[in-house]
C-alpha positions, 0 to 999 in steps of 0.5 A, spaced: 313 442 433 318 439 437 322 445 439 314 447 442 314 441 446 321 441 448 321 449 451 314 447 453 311 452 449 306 446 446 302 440 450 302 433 449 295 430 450 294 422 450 288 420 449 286 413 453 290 412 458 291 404 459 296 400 460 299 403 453 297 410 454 298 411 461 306 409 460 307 413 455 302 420 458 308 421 464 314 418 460 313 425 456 311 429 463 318 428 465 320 433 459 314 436 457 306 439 459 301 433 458 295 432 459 292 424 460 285 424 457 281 418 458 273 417 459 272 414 464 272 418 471 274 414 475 280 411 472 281 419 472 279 419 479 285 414 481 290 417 476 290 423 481 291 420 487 298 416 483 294 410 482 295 406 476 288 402 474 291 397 470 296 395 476 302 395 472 306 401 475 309 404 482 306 410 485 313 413 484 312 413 476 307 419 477 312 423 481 315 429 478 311 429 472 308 436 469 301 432 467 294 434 467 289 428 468 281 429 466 276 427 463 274 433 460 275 433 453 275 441 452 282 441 456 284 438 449 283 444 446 290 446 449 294 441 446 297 441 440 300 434 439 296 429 440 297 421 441 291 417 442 292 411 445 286 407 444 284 400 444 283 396 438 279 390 441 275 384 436 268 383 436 264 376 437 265 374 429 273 376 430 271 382 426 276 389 427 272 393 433 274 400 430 269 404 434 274 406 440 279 409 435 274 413 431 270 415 436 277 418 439 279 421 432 272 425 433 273 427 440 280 429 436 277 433 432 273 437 435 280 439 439 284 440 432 287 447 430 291 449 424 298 447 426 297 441 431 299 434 430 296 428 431 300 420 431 295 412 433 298 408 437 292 403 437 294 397 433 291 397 426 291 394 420 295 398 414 291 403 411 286 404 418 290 411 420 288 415 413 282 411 410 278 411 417 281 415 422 284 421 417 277 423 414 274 424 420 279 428 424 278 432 417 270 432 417 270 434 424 276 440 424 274 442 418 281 442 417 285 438 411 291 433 414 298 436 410 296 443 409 292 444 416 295 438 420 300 433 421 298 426 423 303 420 424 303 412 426 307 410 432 305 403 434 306 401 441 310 396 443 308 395 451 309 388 453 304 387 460 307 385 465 315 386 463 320 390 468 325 389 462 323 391 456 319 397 458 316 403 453 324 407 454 328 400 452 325 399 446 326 402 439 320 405 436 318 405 429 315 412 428 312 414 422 308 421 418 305 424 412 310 428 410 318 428 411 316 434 416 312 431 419 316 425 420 322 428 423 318 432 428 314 425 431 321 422 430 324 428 435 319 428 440 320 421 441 327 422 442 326 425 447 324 419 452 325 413 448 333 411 450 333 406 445 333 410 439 327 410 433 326 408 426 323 412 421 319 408 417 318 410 409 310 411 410 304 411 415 302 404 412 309 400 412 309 403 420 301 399 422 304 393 417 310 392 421 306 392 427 301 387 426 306 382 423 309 382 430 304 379 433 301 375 427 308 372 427 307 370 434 301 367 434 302 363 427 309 360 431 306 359 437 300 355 432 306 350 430 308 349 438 301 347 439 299 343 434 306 338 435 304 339 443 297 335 440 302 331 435 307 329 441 301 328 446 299 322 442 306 320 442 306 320 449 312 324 449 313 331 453 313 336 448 317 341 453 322 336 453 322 335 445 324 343 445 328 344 450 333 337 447 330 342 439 332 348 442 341 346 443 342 348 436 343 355 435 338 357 430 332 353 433 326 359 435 324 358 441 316 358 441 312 354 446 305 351 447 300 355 450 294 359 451 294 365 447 290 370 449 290 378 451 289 385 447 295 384 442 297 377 439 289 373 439 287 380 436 292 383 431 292 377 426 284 379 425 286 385 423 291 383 417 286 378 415 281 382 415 283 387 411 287 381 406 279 378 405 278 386 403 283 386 398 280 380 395 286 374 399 283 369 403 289 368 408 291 361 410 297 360 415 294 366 418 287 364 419 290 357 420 293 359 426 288 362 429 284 356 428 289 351 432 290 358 439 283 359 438 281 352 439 287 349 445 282 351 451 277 347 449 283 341 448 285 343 454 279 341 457 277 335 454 284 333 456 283 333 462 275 329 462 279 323 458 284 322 463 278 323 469 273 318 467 279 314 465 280 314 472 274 311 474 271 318 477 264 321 475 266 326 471 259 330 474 261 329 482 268 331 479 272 337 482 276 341 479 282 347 481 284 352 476 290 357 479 291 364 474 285 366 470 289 373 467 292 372 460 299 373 461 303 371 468 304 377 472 298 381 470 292 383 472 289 384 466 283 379 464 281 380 457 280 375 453 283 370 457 282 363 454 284 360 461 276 362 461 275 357 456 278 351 459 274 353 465 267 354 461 269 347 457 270 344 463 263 346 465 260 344 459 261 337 461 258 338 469 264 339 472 265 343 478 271 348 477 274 353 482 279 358 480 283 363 482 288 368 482 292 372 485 292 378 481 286 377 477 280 382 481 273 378 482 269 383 481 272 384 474 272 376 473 264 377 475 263 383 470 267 380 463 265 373 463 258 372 468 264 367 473 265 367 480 272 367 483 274 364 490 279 367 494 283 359 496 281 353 495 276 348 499 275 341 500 279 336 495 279 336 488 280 331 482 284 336 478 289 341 479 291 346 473 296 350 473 295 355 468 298 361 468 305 361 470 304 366 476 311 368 480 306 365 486 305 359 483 314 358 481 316 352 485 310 350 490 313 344 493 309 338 490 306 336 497 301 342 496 299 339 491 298 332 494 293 336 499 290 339 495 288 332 491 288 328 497 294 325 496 292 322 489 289 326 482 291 329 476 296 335 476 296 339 469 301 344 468 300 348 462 306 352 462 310 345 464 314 348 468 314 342 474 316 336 470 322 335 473 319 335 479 312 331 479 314 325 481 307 322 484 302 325 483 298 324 475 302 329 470 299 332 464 302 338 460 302 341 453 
């Protein structure tokens, strides 16, 4: 299979073409003939004019690239190695959603032939590819994996928003069914990953090094929360507290926030999940998850106490909220708690603007029923400065005096103007 795909006597196809997919689709095209399915025409529509959807990157990573984009999933049927790249998101009781990864493995299916490969990128929890996704590719073909076809676990290792750590400068963890499968998965993605591979002894040992990435994430940045809410009482500044931690050698580097997005306020569900199905009940984890899951309903009342203690009417009260993406330098919304600080505030009759420079209005409408203003008006009673948006680096603190009418409450979530707040009311984590 790799010396096809290498001479371009076999295609690659990837199925969903996302901020994890698209990079991915035309990083393979500048060595080998792809086609980039996914199901949404339009998003298709804007891939053929060099545009990518999810704004992450340049018209010039289309060009030169030997890529087929469609919405057609017969123009499948002319791959032979498929990578689905679908998302893996939760449902509203922060249960596992698995109806786009096995809706992609039927649509695989129905493409199937003796011979061909297919390797999951989506994030999953151990087991997920050969117990959920295998017997369908089965079911469907008609063929059987290992005597039929060959299916591998690849897990994508994307971080949004990062010029640095791009898809070629970080190692890969590539895994098979088989050893023969192993190495042609292993090869073909030599072919653009600069960093090197690590072969991974199964499928499921690749889907658990995956998920523990974020999970570890998520339980530190647990730790880094709940001392922010210790230090808070202590009335000491927890960025301060870090930075003096973070002079010994081996002190890891954690910071309190908002966590939210597709991968790290996601992927512990799914080991928990799959742990409670085993017969554990997970503790640190679901722990974890509790504390990030409840510090933008904390941020909230924060900023209610310190407004009433300011003898203002929490009713007639106005407040400022800049960035409503998950991340900084991004446009994408999903799952962005920055919502949740916003429907707490109004769950108290607080009237709350956002904005941000990145974020689409029309999609902040659609996924969570808010409207968006493009600039500020009039004065507020709360400033929040909630994502750490290159824009909203080194503003001077005299727009954010104007914007409070000389006096007021500055909350920075990333504490990234504590040392330079000097006269306005300064909360952060």
């Amino acid at each position: 299979m790799y010396k096809q795909i290498k001479n371009k006597k076999a295609k690659i196809s990837v199925i969903g073409l996302g901020y994890v997919g698209l990079p991915i689709a035309l990083e393979f095209a500048k060595k080998a003939t792809v086609i980039g399915f996914d199901i949404k025409p339009d998003r298709v529509d804007l891939m053929k004019r060099g545009i990518d959807p999810s704004k992450e990157l340049e018209k010039a990573a289309f060009e030169g690239c030997d890529i087929q984009f469609t919405a057609n999933s017969e123009d499948l049927k002319s791959a032979h190695f498929h990578i689905v790249a679908v998302p893996t998101p939760i449902d509203d009781h922060n249960q596992p959603d698995l109806t786009p990864i096995l809706s992609a493995s039927k649509t695989v299916g129905k493409a199937l032939k003796k011979g061909d490969y297919v390797v999951f990128e989506s994030t999953v929890y151990p087991g997920c590819t050969e117990e959920d996704c295998v017997p369908i590719l089965e079911e469907v073909s008609g063929l059987k994996m290992g005597s039929d076809f060959k299916v591998g676990f690849s897990p994508e290792r994307i971080n949004p928003g990062d010029k640095v750590h791009t898809l070629t400068t970080i190692t890969k963890v590539v895994s098979g069914n088989d050893a023969e499968a192993l190495e042609n998965i292993a090869q073909i993605y030599e072919m653009v990953i600069t960093a090197g591979v690590h072969r991974a002894s199964s499928i499921k040992v690749a889907e658990a090094a995956k998920i523990i990435e974020n999970t570890q994430r998520d339980v530190n940045i647990a730790l880094m929360n709940e001392l922010s809410i210790i230090f808070n009482r202590m009335d000491i500044n927890t960025y301060d507290v870090l930075e003096a931690a973070g002079t010994k050698w081996n002190f890891l580097k954690f910071f309190p926030g908002l966590v939210g997005g597709h991968c790290i306020g996601v992927d512990p569900y799914y080991l928990s999940y799959k742990a409670r199905e085993l017969g554990y009940h997970t503790k640190m984890i679901d722990s974890g998850r509790f504390i990030n899951d409840s510090m933008g309903g904390y941020v909230a009342k924060q900023i209610v106490k310190r407004i009433i203690a300011s003898d203002k009417n929490v009713k007639d009260s106005r407040v400022l909220v800049m960035g409503v993406t998950f991340k900084e330098d991004v446009s994408d919304i999903r799952n962005s708690k920055v919502v949740d600080v916003v429907n707490e505030l109004k769950s108290y009759s607080v009237n709350v603007d956002a904005i941000d420079p990145h974020a689409s209005i029309a999609e902040v409408k659609e996924e969570y029923n808010y409207e968006m203003i493009k600039e500020p008006t009039g004065i507020y009673d709360a400033v929040v400065v909630a994502v750490q948006h290159e824009q909203y680096k080194n503003i001077p603190e005299q727009y954010f005096k104007d914007l409070l009418g000389g006096k007021g409450l500055f909350v920075d979530l990333k504490g990234i103007y504590k040392d330079t707040i000097k006269d306005l009311d300064y909360w952060s984590l």
